[in-house]
PDB file with SEQRES, HELIX, SHEET and CRYST1 records, atoms N, CA, C and O in Angstrom:
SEQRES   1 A   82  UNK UNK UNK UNK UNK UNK UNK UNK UNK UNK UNK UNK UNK          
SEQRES   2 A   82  UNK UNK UNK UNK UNK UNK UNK UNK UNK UNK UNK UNK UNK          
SEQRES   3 A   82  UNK UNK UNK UNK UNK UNK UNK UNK UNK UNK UNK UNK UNK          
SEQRES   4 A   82  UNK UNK UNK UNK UNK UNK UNK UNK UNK UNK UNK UNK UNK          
SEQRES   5 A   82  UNK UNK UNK UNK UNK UNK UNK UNK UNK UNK UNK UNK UNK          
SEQRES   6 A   82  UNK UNK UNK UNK UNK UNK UNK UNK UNK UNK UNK UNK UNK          
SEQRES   7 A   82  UNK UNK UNK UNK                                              
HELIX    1 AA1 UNK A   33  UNK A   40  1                                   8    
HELIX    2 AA2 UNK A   44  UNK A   48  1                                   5    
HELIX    3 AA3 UNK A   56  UNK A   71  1                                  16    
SHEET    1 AA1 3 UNK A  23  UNK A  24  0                                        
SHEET    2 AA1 3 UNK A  11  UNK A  13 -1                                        
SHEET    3 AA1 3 UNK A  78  UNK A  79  1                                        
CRYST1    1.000    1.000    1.000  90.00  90.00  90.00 P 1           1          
ATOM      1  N   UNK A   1       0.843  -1.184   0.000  1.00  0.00           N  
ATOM      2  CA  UNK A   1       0.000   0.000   0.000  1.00  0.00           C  
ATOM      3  C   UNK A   1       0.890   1.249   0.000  1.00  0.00           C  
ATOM      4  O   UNK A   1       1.868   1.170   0.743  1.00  0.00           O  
ATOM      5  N   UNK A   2       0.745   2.331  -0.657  1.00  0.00           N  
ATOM      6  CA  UNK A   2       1.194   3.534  -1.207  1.00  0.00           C  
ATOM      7  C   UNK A   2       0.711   4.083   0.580  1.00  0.00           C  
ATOM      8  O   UNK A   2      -0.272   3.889   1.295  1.00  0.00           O  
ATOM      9  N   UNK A   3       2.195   4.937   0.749  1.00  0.00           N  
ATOM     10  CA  UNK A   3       1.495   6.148   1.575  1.00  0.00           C  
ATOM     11  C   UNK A   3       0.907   7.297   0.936  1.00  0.00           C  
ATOM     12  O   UNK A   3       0.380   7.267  -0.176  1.00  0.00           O  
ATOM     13  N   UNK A   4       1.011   8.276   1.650  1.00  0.00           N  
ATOM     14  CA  UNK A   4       0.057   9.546   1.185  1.00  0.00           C  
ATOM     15  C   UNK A   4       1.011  10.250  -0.086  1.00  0.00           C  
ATOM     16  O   UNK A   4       0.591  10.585  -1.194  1.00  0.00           O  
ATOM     17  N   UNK A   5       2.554  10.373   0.479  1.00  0.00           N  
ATOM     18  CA  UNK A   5       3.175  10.765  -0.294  1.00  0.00           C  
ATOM     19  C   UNK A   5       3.874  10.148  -1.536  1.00  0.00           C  
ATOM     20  O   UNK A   5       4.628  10.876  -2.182  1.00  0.00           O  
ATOM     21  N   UNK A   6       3.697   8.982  -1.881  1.00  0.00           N  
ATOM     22  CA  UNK A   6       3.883   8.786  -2.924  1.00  0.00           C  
ATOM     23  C   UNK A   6       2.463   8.230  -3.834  1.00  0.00           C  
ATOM     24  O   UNK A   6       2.659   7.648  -4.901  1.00  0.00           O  
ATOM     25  N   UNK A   7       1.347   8.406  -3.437  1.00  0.00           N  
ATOM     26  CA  UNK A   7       0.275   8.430  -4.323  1.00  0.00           C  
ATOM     27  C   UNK A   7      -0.095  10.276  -4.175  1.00  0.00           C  
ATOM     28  O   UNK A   7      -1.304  10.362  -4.386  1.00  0.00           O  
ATOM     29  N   UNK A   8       0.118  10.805  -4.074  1.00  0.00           N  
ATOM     30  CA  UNK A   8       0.421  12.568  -4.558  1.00  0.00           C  
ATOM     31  C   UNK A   8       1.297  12.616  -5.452  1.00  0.00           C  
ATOM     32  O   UNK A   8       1.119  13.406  -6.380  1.00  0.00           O  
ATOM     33  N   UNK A   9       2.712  11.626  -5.419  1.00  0.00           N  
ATOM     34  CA  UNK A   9       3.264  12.156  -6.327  1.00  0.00           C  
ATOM     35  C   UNK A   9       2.827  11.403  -7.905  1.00  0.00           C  
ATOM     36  O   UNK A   9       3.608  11.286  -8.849  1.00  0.00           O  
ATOM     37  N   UNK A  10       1.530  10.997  -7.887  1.00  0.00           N  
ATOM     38  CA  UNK A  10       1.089  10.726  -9.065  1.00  0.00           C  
ATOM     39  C   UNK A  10       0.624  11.441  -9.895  1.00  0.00           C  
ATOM     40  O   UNK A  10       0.627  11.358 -11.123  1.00  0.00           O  
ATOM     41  N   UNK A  11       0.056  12.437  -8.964  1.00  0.00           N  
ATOM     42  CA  UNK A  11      -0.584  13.709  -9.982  1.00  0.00           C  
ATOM     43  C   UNK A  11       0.253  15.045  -9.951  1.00  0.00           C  
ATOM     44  O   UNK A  11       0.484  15.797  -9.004  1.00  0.00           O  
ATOM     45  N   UNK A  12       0.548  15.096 -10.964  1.00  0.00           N  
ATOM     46  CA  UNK A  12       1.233  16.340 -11.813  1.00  0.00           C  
ATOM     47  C   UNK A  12       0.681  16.962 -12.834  1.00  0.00           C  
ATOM     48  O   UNK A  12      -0.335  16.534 -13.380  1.00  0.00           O  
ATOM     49  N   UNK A  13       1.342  18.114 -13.220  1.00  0.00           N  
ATOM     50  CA  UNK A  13       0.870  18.806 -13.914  1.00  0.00           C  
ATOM     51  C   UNK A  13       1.933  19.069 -15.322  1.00  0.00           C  
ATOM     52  O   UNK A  13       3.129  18.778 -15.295  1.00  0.00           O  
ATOM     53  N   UNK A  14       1.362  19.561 -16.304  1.00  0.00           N  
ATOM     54  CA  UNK A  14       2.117  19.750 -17.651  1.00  0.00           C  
ATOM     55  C   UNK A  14       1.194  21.069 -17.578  1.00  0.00           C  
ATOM     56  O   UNK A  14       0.070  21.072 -17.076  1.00  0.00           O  
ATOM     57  N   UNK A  15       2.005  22.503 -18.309  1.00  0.00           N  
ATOM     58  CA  UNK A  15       1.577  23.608 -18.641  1.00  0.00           C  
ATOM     59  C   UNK A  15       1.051  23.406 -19.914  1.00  0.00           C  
ATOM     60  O   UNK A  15       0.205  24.183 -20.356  1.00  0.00           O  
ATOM     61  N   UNK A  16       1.492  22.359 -20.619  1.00  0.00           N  
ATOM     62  CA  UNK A  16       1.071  21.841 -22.000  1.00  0.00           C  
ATOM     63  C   UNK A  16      -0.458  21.562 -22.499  1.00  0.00           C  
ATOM     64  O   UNK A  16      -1.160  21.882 -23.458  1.00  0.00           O  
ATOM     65  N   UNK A  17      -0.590  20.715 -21.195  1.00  0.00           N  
ATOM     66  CA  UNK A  17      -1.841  19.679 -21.057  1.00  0.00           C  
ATOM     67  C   UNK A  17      -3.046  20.023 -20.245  1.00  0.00           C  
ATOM     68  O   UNK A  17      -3.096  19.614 -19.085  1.00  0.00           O  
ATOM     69  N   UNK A  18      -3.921  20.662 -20.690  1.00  0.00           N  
ATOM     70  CA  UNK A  18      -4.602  21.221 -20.143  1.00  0.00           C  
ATOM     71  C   UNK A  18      -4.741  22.055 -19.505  1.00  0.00           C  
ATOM     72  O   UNK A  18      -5.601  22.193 -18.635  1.00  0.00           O  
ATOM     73  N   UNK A  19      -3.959  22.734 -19.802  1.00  0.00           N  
ATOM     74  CA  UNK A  19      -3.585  24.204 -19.145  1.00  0.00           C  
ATOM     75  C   UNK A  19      -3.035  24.299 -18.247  1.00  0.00           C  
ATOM     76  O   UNK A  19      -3.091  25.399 -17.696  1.00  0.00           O  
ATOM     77  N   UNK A  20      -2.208  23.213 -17.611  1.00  0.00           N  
ATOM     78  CA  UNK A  20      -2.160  22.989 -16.371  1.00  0.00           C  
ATOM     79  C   UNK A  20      -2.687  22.517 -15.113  1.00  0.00           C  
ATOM     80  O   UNK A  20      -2.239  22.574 -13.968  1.00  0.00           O  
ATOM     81  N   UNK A  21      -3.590  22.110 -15.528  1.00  0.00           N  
ATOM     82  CA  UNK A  21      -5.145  21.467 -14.705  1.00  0.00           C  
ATOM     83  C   UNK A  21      -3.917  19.918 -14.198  1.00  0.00           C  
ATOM     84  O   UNK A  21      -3.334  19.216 -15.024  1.00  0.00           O  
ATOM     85  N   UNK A  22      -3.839  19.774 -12.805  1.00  0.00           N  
ATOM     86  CA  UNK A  22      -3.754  18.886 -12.276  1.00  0.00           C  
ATOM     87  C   UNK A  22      -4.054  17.254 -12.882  1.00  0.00           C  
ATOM     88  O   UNK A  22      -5.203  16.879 -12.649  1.00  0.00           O  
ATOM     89  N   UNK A  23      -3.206  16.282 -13.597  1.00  0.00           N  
ATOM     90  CA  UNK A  23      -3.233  15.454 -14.537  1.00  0.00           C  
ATOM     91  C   UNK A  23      -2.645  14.503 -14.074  1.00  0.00           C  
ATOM     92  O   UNK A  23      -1.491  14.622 -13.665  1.00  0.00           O  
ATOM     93  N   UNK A  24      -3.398  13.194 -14.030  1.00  0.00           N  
ATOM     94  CA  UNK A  24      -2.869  11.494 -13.177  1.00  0.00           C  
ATOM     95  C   UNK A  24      -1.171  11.091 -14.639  1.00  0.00           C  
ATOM     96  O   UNK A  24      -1.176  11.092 -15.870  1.00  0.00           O  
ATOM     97  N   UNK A  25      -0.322  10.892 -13.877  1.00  0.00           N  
ATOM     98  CA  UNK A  25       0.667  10.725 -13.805  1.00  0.00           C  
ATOM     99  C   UNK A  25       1.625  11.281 -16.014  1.00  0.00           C  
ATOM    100  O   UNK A  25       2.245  10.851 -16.987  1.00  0.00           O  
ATOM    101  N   UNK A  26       1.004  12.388 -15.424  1.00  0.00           N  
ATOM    102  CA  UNK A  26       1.750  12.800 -17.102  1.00  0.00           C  
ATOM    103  C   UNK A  26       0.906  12.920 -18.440  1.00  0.00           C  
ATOM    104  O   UNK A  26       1.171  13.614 -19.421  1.00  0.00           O  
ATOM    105  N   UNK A  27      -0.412  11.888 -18.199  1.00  0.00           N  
ATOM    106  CA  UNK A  27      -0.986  11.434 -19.376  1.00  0.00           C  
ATOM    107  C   UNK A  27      -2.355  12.428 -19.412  1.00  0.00           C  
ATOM    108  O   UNK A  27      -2.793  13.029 -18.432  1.00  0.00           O  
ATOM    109  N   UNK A  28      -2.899  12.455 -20.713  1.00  0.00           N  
ATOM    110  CA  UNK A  28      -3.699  12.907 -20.762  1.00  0.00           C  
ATOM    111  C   UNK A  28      -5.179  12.910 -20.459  1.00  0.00           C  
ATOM    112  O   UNK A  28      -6.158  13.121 -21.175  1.00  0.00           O  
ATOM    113  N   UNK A  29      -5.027  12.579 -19.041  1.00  0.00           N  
ATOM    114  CA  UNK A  29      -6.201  12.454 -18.147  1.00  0.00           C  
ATOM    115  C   UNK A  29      -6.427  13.409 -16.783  1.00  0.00           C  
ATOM    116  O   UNK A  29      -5.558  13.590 -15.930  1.00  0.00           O  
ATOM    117  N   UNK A  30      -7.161  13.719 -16.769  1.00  0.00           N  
ATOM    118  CA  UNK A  30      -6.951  15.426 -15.666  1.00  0.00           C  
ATOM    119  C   UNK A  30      -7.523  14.530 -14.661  1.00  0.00           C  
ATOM    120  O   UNK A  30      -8.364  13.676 -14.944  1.00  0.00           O  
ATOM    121  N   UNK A  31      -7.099  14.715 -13.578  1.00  0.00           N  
ATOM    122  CA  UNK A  31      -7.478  14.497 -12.203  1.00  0.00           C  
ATOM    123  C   UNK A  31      -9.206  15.321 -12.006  1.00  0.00           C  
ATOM    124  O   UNK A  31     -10.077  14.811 -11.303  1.00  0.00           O  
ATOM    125  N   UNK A  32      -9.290  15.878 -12.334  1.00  0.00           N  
ATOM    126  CA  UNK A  32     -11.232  16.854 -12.519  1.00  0.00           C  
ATOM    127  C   UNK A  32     -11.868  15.641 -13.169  1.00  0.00           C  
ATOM    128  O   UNK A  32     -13.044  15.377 -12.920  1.00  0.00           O  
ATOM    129  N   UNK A  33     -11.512  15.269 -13.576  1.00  0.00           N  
ATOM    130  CA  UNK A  33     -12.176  14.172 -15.023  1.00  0.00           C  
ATOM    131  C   UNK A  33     -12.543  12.950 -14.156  1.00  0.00           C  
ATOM    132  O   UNK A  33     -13.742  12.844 -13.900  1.00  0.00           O  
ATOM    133  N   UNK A  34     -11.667  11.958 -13.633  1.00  0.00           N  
ATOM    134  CA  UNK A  34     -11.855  11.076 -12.563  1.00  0.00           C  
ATOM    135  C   UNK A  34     -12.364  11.677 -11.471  1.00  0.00           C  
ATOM    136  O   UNK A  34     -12.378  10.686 -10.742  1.00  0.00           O  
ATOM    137  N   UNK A  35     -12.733  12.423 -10.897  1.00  0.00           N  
ATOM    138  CA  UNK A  35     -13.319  13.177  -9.771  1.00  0.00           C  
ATOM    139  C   UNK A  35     -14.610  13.180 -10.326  1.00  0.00           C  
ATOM    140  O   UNK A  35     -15.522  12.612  -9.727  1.00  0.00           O  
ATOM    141  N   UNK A  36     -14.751  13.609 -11.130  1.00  0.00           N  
ATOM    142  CA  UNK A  36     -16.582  13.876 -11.911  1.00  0.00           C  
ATOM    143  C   UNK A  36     -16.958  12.736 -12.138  1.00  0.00           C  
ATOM    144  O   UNK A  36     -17.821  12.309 -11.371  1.00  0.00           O  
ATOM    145  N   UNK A  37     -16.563  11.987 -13.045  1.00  0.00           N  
ATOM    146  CA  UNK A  37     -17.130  10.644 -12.810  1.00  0.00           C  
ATOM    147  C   UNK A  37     -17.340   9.636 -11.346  1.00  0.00           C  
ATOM    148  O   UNK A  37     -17.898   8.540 -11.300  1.00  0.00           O  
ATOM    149  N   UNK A  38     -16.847  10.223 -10.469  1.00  0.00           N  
ATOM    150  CA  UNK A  38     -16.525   9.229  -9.455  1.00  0.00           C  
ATOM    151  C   UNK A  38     -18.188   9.938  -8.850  1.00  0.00           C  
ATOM    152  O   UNK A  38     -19.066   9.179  -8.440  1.00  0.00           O  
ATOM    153  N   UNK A  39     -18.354  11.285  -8.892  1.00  0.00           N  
ATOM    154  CA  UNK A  39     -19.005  12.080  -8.296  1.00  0.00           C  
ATOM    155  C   UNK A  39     -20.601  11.814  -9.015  1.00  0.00           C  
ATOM    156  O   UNK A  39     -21.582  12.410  -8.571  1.00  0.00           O  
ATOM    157  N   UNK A  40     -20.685  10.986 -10.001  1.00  0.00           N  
ATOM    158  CA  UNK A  40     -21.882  10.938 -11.025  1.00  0.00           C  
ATOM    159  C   UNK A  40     -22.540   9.418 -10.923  1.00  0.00           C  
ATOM    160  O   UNK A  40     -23.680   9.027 -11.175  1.00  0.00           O  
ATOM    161  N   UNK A  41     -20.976   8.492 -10.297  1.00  0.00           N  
ATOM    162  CA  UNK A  41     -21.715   7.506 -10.001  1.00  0.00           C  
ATOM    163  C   UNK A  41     -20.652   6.150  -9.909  1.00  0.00           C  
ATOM    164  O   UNK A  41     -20.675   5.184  -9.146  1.00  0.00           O  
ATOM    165  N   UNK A  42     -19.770   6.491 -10.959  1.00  0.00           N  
ATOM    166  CA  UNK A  42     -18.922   5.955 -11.246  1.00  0.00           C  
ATOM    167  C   UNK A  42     -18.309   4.993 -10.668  1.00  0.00           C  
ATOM    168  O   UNK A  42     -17.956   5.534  -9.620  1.00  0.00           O  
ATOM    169  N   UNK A  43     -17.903   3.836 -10.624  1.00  0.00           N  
ATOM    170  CA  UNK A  43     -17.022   2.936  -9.385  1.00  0.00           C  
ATOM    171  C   UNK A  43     -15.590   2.558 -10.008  1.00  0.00           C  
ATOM    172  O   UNK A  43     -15.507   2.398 -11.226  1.00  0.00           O  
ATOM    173  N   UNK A  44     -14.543   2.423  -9.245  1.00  0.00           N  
ATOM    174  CA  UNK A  44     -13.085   2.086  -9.593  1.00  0.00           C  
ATOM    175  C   UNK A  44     -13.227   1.285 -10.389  1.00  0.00           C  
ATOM    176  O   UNK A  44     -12.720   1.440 -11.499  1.00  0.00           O  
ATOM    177  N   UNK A  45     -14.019   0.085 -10.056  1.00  0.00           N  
ATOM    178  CA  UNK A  45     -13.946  -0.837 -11.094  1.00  0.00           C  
ATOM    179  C   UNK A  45     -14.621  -0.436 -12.501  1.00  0.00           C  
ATOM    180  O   UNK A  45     -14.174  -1.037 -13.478  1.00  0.00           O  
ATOM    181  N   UNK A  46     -15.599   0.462 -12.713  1.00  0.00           N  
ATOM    182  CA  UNK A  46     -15.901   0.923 -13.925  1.00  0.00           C  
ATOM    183  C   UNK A  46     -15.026   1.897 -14.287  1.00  0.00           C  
ATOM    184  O   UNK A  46     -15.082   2.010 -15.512  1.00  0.00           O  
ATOM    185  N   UNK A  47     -14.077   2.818 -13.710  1.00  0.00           N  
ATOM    186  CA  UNK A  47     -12.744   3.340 -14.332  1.00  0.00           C  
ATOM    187  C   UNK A  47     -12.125   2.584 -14.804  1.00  0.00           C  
ATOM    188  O   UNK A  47     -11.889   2.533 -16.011  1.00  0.00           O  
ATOM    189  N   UNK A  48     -11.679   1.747 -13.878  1.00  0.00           N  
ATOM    190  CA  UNK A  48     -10.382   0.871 -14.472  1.00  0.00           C  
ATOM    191  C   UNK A  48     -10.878   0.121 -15.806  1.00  0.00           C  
ATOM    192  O   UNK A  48     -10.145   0.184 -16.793  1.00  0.00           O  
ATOM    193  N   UNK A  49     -12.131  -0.610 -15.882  1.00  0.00           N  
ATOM    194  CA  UNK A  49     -12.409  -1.130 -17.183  1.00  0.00           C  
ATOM    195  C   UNK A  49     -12.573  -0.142 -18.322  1.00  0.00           C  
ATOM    196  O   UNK A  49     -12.633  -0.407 -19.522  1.00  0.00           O  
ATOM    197  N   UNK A  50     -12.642   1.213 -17.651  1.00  0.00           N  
ATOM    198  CA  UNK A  50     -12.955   2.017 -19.054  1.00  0.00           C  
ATOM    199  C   UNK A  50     -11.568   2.773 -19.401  1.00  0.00           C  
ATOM    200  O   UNK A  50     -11.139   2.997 -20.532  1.00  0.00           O  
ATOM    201  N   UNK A  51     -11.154   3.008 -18.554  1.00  0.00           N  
ATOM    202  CA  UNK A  51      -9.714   3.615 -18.511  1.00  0.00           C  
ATOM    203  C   UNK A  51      -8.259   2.520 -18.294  1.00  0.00           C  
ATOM    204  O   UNK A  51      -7.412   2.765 -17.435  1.00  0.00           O  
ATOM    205  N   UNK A  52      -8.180   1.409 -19.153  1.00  0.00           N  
ATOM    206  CA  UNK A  52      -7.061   0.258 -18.699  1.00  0.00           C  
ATOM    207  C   UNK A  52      -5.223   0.615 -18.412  1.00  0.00           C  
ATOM    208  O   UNK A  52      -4.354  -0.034 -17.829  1.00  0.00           O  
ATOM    209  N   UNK A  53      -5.205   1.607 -18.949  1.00  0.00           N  
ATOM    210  CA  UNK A  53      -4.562   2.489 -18.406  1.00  0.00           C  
ATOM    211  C   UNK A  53      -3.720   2.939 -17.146  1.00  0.00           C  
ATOM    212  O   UNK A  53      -2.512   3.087 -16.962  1.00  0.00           O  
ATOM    213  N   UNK A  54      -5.005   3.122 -16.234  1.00  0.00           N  
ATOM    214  CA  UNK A  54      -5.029   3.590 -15.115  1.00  0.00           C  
ATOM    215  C   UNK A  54      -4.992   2.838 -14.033  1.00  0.00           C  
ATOM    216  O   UNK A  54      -6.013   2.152 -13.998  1.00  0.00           O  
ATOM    217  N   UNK A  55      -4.170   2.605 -12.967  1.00  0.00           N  
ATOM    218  CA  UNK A  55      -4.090   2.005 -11.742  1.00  0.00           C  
ATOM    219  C   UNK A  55      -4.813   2.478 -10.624  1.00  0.00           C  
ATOM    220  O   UNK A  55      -5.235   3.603 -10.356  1.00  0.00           O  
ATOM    221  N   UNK A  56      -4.884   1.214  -9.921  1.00  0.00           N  
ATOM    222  CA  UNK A  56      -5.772   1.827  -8.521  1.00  0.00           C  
ATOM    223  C   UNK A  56      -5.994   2.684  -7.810  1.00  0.00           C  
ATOM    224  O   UNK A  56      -6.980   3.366  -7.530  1.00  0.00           O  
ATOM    225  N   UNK A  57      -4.536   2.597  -7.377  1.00  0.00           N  
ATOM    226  CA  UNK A  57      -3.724   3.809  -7.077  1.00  0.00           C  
ATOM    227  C   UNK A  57      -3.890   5.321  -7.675  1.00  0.00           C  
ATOM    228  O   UNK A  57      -4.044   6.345  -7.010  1.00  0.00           O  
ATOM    229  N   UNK A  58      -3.817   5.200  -9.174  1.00  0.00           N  
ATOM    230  CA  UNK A  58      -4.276   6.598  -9.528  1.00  0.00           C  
ATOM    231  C   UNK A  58      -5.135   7.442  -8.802  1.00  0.00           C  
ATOM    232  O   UNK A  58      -5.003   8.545  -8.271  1.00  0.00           O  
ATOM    233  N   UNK A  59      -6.357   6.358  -8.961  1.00  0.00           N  
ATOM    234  CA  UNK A  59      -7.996   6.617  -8.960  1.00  0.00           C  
ATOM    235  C   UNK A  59      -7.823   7.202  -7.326  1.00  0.00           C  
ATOM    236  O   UNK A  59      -7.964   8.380  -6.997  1.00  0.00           O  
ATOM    237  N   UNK A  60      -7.469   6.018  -6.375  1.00  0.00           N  
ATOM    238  CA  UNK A  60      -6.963   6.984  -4.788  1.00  0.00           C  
ATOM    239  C   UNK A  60      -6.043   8.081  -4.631  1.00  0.00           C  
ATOM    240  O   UNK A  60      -6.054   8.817  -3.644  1.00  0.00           O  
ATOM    241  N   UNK A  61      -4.951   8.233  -5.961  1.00  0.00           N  
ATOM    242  CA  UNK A  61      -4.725   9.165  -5.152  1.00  0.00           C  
ATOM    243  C   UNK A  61      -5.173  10.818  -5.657  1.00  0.00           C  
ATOM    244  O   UNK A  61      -4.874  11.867  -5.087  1.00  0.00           O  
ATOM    245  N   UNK A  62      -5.813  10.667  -6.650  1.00  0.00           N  
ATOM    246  CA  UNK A  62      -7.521  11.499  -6.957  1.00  0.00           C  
ATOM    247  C   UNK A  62      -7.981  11.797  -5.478  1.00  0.00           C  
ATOM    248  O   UNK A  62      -7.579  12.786  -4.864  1.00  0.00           O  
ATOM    249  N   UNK A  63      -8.773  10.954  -5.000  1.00  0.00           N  
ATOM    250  CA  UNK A  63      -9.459  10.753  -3.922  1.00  0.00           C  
ATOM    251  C   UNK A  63      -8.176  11.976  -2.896  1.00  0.00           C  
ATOM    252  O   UNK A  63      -8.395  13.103  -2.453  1.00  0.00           O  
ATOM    253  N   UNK A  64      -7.204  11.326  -2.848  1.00  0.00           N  
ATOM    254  CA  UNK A  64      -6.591  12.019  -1.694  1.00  0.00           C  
ATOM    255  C   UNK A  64      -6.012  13.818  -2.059  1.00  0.00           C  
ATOM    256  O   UNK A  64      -6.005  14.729  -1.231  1.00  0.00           O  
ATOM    257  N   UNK A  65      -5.559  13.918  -3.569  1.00  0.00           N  
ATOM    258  CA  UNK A  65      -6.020  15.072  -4.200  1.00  0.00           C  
ATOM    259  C   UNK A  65      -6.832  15.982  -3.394  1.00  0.00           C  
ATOM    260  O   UNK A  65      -6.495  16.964  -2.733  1.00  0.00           O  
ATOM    261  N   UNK A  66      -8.240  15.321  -3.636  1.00  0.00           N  
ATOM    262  CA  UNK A  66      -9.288  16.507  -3.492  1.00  0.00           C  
ATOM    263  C   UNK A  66     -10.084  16.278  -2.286  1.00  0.00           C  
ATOM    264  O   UNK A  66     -11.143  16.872  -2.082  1.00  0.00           O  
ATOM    265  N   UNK A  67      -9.596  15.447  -1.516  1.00  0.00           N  
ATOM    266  CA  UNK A  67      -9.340  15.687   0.362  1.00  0.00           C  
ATOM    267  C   UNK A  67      -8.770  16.781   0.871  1.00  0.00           C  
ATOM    268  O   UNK A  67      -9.152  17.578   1.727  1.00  0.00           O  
ATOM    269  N   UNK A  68      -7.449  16.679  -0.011  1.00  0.00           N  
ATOM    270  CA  UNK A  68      -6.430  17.687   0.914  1.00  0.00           C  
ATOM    271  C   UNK A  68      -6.817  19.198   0.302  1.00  0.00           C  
ATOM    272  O   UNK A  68      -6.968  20.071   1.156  1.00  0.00           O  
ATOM    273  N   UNK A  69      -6.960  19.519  -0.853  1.00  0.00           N  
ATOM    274  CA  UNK A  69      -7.376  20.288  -0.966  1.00  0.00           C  
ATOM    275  C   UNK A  69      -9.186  20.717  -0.366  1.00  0.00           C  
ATOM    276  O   UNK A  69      -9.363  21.893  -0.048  1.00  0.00           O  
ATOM    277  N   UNK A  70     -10.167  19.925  -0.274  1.00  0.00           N  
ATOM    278  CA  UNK A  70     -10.909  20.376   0.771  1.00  0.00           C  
ATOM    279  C   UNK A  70     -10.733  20.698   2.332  1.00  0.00           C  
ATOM    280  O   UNK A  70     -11.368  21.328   3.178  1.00  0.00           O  
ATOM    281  N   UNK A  71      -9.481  19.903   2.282  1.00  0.00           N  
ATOM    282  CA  UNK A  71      -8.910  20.516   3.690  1.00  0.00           C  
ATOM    283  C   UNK A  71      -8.338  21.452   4.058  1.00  0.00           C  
ATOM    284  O   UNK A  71      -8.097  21.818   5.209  1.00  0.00           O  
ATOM    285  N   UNK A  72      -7.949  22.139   2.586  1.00  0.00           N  
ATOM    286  CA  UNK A  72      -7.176  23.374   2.772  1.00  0.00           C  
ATOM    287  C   UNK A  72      -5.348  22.998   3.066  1.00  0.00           C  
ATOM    288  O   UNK A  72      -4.709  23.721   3.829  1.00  0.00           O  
ATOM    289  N   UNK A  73      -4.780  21.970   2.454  1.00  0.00           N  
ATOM    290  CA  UNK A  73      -3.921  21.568   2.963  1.00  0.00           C  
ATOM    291  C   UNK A  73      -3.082  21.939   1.882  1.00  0.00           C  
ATOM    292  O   UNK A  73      -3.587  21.425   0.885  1.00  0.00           O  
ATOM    293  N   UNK A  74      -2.150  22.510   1.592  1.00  0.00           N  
ATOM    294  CA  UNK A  74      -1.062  22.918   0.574  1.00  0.00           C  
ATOM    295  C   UNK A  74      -0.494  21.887   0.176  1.00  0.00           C  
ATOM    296  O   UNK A  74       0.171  21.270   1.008  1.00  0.00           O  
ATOM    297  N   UNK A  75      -0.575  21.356  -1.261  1.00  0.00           N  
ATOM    298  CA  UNK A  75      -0.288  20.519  -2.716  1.00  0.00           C  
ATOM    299  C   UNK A  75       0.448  21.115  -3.316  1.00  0.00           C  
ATOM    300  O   UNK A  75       0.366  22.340  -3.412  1.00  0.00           O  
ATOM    301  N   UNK A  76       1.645  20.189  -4.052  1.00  0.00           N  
ATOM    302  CA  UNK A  76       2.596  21.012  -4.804  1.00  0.00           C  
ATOM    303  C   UNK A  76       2.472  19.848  -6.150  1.00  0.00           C  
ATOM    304  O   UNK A  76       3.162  18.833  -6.062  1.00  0.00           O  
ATOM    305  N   UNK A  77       1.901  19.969  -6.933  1.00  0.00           N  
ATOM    306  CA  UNK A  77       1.663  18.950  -8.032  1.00  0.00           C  
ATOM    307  C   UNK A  77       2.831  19.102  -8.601  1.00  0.00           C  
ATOM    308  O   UNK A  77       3.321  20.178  -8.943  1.00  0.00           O  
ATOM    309  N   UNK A  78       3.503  17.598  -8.769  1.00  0.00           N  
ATOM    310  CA  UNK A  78       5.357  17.625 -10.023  1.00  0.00           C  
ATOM    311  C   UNK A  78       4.795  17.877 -11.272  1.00  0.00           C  
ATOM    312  O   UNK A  78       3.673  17.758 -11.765  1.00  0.00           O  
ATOM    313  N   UNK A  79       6.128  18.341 -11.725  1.00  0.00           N  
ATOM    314  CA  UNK A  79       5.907  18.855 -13.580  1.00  0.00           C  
ATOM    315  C   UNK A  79       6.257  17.536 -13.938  1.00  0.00           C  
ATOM    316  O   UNK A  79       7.262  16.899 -13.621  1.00  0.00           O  
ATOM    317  N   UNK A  80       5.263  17.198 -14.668  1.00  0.00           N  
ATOM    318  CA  UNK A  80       5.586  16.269 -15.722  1.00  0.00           C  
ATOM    319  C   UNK A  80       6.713  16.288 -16.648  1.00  0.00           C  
ATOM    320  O   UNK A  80       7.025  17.382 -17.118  1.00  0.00           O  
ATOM    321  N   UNK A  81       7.292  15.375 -16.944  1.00  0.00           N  
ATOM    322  CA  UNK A  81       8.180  15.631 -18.320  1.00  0.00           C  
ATOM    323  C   UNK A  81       7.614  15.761 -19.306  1.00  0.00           C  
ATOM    324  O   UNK A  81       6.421  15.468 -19.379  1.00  0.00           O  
ATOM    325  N   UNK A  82       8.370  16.284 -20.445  1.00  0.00           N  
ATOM    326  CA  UNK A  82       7.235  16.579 -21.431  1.00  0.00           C  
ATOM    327  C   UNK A  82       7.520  15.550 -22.492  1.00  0.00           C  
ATOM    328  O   UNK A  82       6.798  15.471 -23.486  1.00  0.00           O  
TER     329      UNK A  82                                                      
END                                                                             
């Protein structure tokens, strides 16, 4: 099991890629995107089958994403390589 800090360091950002919008590990999938779906109904296991892609892990550390930021807790998202 991932601690806190290395499922944060999954989501990064590219100035490239979406403007910068917070993005699961480089690729072109925004962390907002898995959040909305999760929020509409969505279950891990229907990510992961729709997104094969994507690890568990991603999808949590989404989840822990937009915890800490409802907590008000200061996030420093890594730059992706480009």
């Amino acid at each position: 099991m991932l601690n806190d800090i290395n499922l944060l360091e999954r989501i990064t950002f590219n100035p490239g890629i979406f403007g910068g919008k917070p993005i699961i590990r480089g690729m072109r999938i925004a962390v907002e995107h898995i959040l909305g779906m999760i929020a509409s109904g969505s279950t891990v296991e229907e990510l992961l089958e729709g997104y094969p892609f994507l690890e568990r892990e991603d999808i949590q550390a989404c989840l822990l994403y937009a915890y800490r930021l409802a907590a008000h807790e200061r996030i420093e998202p890594l730059m992706a390589a480009s």
